[in-house]
N, C-alpha and C positions, 0 to 999 in steps of 0.2 A: 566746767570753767567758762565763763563769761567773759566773750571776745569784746573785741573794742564796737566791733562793728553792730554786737547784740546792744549794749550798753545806749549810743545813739538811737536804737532802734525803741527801746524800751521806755516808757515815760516816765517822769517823776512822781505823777500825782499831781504837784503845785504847775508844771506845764499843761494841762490840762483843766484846768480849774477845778480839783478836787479839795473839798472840805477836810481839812486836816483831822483826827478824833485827839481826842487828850484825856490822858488820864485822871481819873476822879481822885482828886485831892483832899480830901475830907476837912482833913485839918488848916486850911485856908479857907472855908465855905465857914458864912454866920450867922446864915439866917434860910428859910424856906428855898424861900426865890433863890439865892446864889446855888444851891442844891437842884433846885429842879434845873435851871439855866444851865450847869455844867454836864447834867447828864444828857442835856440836849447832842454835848459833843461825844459822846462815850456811842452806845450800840445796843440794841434790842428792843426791848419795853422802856429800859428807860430813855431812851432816844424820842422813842413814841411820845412820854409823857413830857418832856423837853419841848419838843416844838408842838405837841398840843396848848403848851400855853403861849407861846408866842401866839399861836392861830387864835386863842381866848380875847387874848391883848386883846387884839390888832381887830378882833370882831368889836370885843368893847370897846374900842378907841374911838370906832367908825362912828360917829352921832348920826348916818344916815341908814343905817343897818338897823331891822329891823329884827330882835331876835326871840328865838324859841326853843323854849327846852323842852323836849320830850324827857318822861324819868319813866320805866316799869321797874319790876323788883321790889323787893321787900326793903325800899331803903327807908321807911318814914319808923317802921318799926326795929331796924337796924339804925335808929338815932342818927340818921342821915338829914334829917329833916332841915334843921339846924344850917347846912351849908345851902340848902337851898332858897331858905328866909333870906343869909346871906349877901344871896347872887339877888336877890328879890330888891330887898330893903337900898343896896346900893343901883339901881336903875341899870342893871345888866341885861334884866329879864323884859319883854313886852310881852308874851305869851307863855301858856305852860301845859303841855298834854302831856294827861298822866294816865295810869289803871286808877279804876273806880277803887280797889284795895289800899293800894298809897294812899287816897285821900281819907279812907274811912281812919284808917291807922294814922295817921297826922291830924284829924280831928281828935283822934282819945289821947291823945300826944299835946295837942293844942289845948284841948280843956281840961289839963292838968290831971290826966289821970297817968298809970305807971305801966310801963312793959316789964318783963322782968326774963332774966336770964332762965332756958331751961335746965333739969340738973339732970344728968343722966341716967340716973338709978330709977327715976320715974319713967316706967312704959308709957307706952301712949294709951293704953288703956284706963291707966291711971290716971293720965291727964284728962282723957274725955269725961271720965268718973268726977274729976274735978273741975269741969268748964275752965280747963287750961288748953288754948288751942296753941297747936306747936305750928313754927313756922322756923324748919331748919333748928338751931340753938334760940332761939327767942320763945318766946308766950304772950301771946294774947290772950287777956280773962272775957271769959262771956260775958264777968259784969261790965266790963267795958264793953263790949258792945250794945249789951242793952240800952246801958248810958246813952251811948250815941242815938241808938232810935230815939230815944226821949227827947235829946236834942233836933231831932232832924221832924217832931212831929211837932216841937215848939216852934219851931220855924214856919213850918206849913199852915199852922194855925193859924198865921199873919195872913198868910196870902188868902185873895179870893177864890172861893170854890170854882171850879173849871178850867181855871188858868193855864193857859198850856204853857208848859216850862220844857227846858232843855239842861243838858249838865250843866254850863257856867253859868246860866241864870239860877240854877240852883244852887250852887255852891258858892256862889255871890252874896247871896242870903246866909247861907250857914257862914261865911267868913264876916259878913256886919255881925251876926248873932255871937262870933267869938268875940269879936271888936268891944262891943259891948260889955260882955261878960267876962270874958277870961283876959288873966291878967301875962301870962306868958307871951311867947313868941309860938306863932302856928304860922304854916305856909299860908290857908284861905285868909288868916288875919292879914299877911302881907300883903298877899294880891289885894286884897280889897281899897289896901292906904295906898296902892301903886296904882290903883285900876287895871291890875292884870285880870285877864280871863283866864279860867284854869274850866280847859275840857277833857271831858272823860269820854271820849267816842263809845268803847264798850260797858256803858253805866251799869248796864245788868247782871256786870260779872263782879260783883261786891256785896259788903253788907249793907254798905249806903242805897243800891240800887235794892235789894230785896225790902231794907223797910220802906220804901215808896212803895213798893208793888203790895207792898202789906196793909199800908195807912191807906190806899187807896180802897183795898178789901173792905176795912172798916169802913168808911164813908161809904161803899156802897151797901152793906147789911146794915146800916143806917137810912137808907132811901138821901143820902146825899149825894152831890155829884163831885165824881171823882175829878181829878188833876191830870192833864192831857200829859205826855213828854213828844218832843217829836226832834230827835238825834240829827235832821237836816237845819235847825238852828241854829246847830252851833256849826255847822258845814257852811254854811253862809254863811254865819258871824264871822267867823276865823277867814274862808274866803276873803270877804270886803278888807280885812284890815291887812292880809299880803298884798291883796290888790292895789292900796295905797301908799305901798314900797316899791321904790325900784331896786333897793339891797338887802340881800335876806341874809340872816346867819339860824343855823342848829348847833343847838347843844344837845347832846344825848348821852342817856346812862339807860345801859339795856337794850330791848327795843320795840320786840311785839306789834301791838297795836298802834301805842301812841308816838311811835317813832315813823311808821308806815302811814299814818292820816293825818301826820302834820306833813308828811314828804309828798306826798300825791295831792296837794291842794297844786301845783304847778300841772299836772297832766289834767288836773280838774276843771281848770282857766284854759288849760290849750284848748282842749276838745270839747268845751264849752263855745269858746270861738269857732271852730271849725264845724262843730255842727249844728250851733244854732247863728252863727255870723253876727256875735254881739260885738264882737273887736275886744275883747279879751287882752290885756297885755302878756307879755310874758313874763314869767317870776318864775326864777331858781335861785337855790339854795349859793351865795357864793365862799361864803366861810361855812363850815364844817366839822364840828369836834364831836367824837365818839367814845366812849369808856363801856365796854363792853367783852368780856373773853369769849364769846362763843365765835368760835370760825367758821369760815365759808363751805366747808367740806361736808357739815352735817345738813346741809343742806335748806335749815330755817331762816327766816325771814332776819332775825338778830343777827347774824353774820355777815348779811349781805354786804359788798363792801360800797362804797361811794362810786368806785368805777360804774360798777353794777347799776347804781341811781344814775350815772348820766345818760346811761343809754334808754334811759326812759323818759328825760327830758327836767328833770326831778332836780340837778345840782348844775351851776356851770364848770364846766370841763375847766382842770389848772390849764392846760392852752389858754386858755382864752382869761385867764384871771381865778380860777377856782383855787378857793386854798383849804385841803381839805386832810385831817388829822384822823387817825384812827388809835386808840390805846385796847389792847387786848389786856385787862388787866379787872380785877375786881374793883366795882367801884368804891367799895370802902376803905380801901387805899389810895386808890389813885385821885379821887375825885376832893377829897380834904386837902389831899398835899396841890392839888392844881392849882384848885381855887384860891389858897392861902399865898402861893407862890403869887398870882395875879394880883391878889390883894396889896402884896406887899409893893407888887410894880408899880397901880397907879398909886398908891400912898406916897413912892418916892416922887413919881413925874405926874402931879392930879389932870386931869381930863381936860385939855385947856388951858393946865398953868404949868406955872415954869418948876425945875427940879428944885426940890428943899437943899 
């Protein structure tokens, strides 16, 4: 039993400044947005993906935010492609680090070729038998990727022999060569009408990166001179243009690579400054959005949490103004219903104008 004297002693919650939760009403919600906004107030994941998009907002709202999306995973061939054209086409995105596979799969995606469902009953030896390569429940056909070498050797044909290229100047080329040609929606096509750079820091681990290393073979058993790549290009490309932000935001889905070498261009400017004494500014990350299930406990770099990045200089601390989201959830749920939800917010209130 609860004296008078506990009762004083005990808080209410609202004396304290505590955020009330509310229950999810379904039946009064009527649109994306009103869904994700109310589970903002609810608890767990969906709480997560609730004030993830407030945090989306409020990055895109910023016109002084400079923003970047890292994407790994197999989302281009998981028909994820699509949301990231999206985020592209409406001026969300300034930058985009991916895996060299995302982009190879979002070019045979982009020049209208098909992925297709796997069916279970086909072993995988079957599939190899049939140049169906599995990825999870998906397929990718070898003649799609053949295709794409074809693509990616008609491109090369353009350029001058010896030209030393880097990922986004390469893929700059193959998205004018969609522009051109294909009449769909492809990511490289949108970057290229937006002038986004899309780098692939591990270019080598794809098929886009093996038919370079291949078309190069041939020009050399030709007696012609091969095509240089040199992966600190796009380290200094990407460098100069944080360098010319003083507000950064991340987007992330997944994380690997291109989640870790867009995060460390801040430690790359610090100790740039401090060991070569250029004056370096400093750049961190201060909005932060993450869709990714893997946790801190298995001990890989995808888990890592945004804590984690500030002790490395990487994000600015919420002290100090950091506003930083994490959803532990598959992105092929959470990351359609986010983005859709965002859509619908500035459609009501547009960037700069007044509410409809």
């Amino acid at each position: 039993m609860t004296s008078k004297r506990d009762e004083d002693r005990y808080g209410t919650g609202f004396d304290d400044g505590l955020e009330p939760l509310v229950p999810l009403d379904l039946g009064h919600l009527d649109s994306v947005n009103a869904l994700v906004a109310a589970m903002a107030n609810t608890a767990f994941g969906g709480r997560r993906l609730g004030e993830a998009a407030a945090a989306l907002e409020a990055m895109v709202r910023d016109e002084s935010c400079f923003r970047v999306v890292t994407i790994s995973g197999a989302m281009t061939i998981a028909k994820q492609g699509l949301v990231l054209c999206e985020m592209i086409d409406r001026g969300w995105v300034q930058a985009i680090v991916a895996t060299g596979a995302l982009m190879t799969h979002g070019v045979v995606e982009g020049a209208g070729m098909t992925h297709f469902k796997h069916r279970a009953t086909m072993s995988d030896k079957q599939l190899f038998e049939r140049g169906y390569n599995r990825i999870y429940d998906t397929i990718e056909l070898e003649r799609n990727l053949d295709s794409t070498e074809q693509i990616l050797d008609a491109v090369l044909s353009k350029v001058e022999p010896g030209t030393m290229l880097c990922s986004h100047s390469l893929l700059t080329r193959i998205g004018q060569m969609l522009d051109q040609h294909a009449t769909g929606r492809a990511i490289l096509r949108s970057a290229v009408k937006r002038d986004v750079p899309v780098y692939v820091p591990a270019f080598t681990d794809c098929e886009l990166g093996l038919d370079f290393a291949i078309h190069n073979r041939r020009l050399r058993m030709t007696g012609q001179t091969p095509f240089g790549f040199d992966p600190f290009l796009d380290l200094e490309d990407f460098a100069a243009r944080i360098r010319a932000h003083e507000t950064l935001g991340i987007f992330t889905i997944g994380g690997g690579v291109p989640r870790n070498w867009a995060q460390q261009v801040a430690p790359f400017l610090e100790i740039t400054a401090n060991r070569l004494g250029t004056g370096e500014p400093i750049r961190r990350y201060r909005y932060a959005v993450r869709i990714c299930p893997e946790p801190e406990h298995w001990g890989g770099l995808s888990g890592c949490s945004y804590s984690e990045g500030v002790s490395w200089g990487k994000f600015v601390p919420v002290s100090e103004g950091g506003r930083h989201v994490e959803v532990h959830a598959d992105a092929t749920i959470a990351w359609p219903i986010l983005v859709r939800a965002v859509i619908e917010r500035l459609e009501a209130r547009p960037l700069g104008g007044r509410q409809r």
